[in-house]
C-alpha positions in Angstrom: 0.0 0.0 0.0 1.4 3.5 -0.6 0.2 6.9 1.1 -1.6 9.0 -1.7 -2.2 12.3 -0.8 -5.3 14.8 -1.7 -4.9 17.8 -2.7 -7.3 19.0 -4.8 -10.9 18.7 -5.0 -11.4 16.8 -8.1 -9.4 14.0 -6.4 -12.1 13.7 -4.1 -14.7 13.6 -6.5 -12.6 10.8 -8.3 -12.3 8.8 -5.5 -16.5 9.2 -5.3 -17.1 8.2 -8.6 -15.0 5.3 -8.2 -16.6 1.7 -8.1 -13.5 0.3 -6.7 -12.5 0.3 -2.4 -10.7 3.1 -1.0 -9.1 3.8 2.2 -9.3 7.7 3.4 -6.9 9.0 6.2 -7.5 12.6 7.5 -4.8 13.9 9.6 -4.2 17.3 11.4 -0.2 17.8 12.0 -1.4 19.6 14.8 -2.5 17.1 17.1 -1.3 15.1 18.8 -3.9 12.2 18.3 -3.8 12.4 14.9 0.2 12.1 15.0 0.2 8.8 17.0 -2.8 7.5 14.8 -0.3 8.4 11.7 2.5 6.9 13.5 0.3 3.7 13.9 -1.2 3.6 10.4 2.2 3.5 8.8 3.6 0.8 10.8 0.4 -0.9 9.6 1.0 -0.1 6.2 4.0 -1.9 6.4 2.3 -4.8 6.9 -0.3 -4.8 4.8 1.9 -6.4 1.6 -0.3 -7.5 -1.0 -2.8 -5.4 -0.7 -3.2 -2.8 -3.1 -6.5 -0.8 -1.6 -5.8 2.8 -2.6 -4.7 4.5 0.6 -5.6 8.3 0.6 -3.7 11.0 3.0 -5.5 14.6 3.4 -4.4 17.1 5.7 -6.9 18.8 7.6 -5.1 21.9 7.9 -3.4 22.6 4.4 -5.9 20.8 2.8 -9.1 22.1 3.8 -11.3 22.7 1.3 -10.6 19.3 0.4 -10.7 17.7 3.9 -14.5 19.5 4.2 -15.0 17.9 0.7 -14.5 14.0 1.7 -17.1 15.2 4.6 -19.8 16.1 2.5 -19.3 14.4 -0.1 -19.4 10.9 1.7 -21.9 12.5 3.9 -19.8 12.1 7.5 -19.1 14.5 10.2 -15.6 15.9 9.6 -13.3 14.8 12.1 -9.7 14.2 12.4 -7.9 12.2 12.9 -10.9 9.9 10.8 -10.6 6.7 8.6 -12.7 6.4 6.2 -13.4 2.4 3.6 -15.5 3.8 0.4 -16.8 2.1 -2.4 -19.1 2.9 -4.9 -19.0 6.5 -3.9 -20.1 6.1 -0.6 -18.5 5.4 3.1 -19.0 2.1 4.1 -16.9 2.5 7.2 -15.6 5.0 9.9 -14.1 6.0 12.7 -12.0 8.5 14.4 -9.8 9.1 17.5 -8.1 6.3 19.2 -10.2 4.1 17.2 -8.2 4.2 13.8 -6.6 1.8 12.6 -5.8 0.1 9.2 -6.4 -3.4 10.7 -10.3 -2.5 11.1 -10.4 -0.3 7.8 -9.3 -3.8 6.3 -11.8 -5.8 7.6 -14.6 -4.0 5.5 -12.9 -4.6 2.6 -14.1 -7.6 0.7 
């Protein structure tokens, strides 16, 4: 799996229009929950060899238009940090807090 980050807008609405899974990380740098849920996701990442779910990094701060985007558009309450499994434009599964983790993500993956 490898990190892909948002950054614009139409990403989003690719990622909504998409039939296939999709793993959606929110992150604020700023704190520090979200920094140990990173730190925890990408030691997760590691592994999670074989699977090649796409695995989408937004950062709620930098990228907020964007951030507020995966919100609406897949019709959750923003939070960060937050986890989000999509599929067929819409969120099948998430979470936020202490409670994300790629393990679980994974599990609603079919």
């Amino acid at each position: 799996m490898n990190w892909i980050t948002i950054t614009n807008e139409n990403q989003v609405q690719a990622i909504f229009e998409s039939e296939d899974y999709a793993i959606i990380y929110k992150h604020s740098p700023r704190c520090m929950t979200s920094l140990m849920a990173y730190r925890q996701l990408k030691s997760e990442v590691t592994g999670a060899v074989g699977n090649d779910t796409p695995l989408y990094i937004v950062d709620v701060i930098s990228n907020r238009r964007e951030s507020h985007a995966v919100a609406h558009i897949f019709q959750v309450e923003h939070e960060s940090p937050q986890i989000l499994v999509v599929k067929n434009g819409q969120s099948i599964y998430n979470t936020s807090h202490e409670n994300v983790s790629l393990h679980n993500a994974l599990k609603h993956i079919n």
